[in-house]
C-alpha positions as CSV (number, residue, x, y, z in Angstrom):
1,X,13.8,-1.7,1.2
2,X,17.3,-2.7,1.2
3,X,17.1,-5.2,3.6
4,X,13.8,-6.5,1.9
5,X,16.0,-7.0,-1.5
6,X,19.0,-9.0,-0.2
7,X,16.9,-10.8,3.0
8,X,13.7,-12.0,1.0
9,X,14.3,-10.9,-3.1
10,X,18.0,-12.0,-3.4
11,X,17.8,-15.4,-1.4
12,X,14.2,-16.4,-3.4
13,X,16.4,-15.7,-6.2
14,X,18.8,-18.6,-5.0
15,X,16.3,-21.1,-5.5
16,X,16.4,-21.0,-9.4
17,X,19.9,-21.5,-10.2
18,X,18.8,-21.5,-14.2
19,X,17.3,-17.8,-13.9
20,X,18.7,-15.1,-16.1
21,X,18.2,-12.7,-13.8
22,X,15.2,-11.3,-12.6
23,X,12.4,-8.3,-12.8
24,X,10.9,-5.8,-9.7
25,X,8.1,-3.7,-11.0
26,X,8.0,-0.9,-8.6
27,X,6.6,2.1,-8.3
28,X,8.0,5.8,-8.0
29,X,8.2,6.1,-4.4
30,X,11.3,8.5,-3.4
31,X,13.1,5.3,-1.7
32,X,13.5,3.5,-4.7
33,X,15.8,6.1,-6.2
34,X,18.1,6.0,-3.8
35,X,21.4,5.8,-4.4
36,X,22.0,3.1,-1.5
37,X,19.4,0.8,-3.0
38,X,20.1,1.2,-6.9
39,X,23.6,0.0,-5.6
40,X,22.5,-2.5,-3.9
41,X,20.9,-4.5,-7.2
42,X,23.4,-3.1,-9.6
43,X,25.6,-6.3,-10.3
44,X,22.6,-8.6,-8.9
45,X,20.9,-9.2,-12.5
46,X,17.9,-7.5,-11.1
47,X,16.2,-5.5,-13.6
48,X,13.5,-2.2,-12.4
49,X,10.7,-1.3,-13.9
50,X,9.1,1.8,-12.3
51,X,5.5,2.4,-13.4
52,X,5.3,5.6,-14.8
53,X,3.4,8.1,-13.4
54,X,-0.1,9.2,-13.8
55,X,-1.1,5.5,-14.1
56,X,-1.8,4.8,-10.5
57,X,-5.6,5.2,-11.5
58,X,-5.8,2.9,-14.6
59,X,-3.7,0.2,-12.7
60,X,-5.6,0.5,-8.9
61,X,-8.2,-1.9,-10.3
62,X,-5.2,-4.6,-10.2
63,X,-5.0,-4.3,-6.3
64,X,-8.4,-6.0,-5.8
65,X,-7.6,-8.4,-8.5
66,X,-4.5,-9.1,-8.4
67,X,-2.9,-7.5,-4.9
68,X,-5.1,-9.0,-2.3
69,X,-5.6,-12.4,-3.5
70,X,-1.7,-12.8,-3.8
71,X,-0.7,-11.0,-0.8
72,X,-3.7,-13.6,1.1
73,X,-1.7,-16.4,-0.7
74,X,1.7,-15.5,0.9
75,X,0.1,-15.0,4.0
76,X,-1.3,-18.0,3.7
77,X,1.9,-19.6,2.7
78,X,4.0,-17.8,5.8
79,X,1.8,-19.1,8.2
80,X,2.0,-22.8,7.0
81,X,5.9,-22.0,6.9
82,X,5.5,-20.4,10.9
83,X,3.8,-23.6,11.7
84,X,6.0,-25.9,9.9
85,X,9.6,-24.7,11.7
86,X,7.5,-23.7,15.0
87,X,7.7,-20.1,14.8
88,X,5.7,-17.7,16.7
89,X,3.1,-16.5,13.7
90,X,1.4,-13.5,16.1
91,X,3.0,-10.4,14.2
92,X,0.9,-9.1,11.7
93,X,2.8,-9.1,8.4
94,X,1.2,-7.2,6.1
């Protein structure tokens, strides 16, 4: 997860050099309490939400709606960026 935050989150972030900061809605998974990873967005402007519990069955309705068709977009998006720079697209991403 670190590496997911400072590799992919933190240089997106570099992009918008206007941004105020920026927002990760997460869930409750025991990783994202760590104290290694709250570290590692302390000082970064990177606000957490964690979506409290006993939702996961009011909000599983947005992974078909909202989930798949974004998660097909950046897939969509990464191999148009593999095919761009000439990168080998055959691992599965997702």
């Amino acid at each position: 997860m670190i590496d997911w935050l400072n590799k992919v989150w933190i240089e997106y972030l570099k992009n918008y050099d206007n941004m105020l900061g920026s927002l990760l809605i997460m869930d409750k998974a025991t990783t994202h309490y760590k104290d290694e990873f709250k570290s590692s967005y302390f000082n970064k402007d990177i606000r957490i939400y964690y979506i409290p519990e006993g939702l996961t069955s009011i909000l599983k309705s947005l992974n078909a709606s909202i989930n798949k068709p974004f998660k097909d977009a950046l897939r969509n998006k990464h191999i148009q960026y593999c095919i761009k720079k000439g990168l080998n697209n055959n691992e599965k991403i997702f």
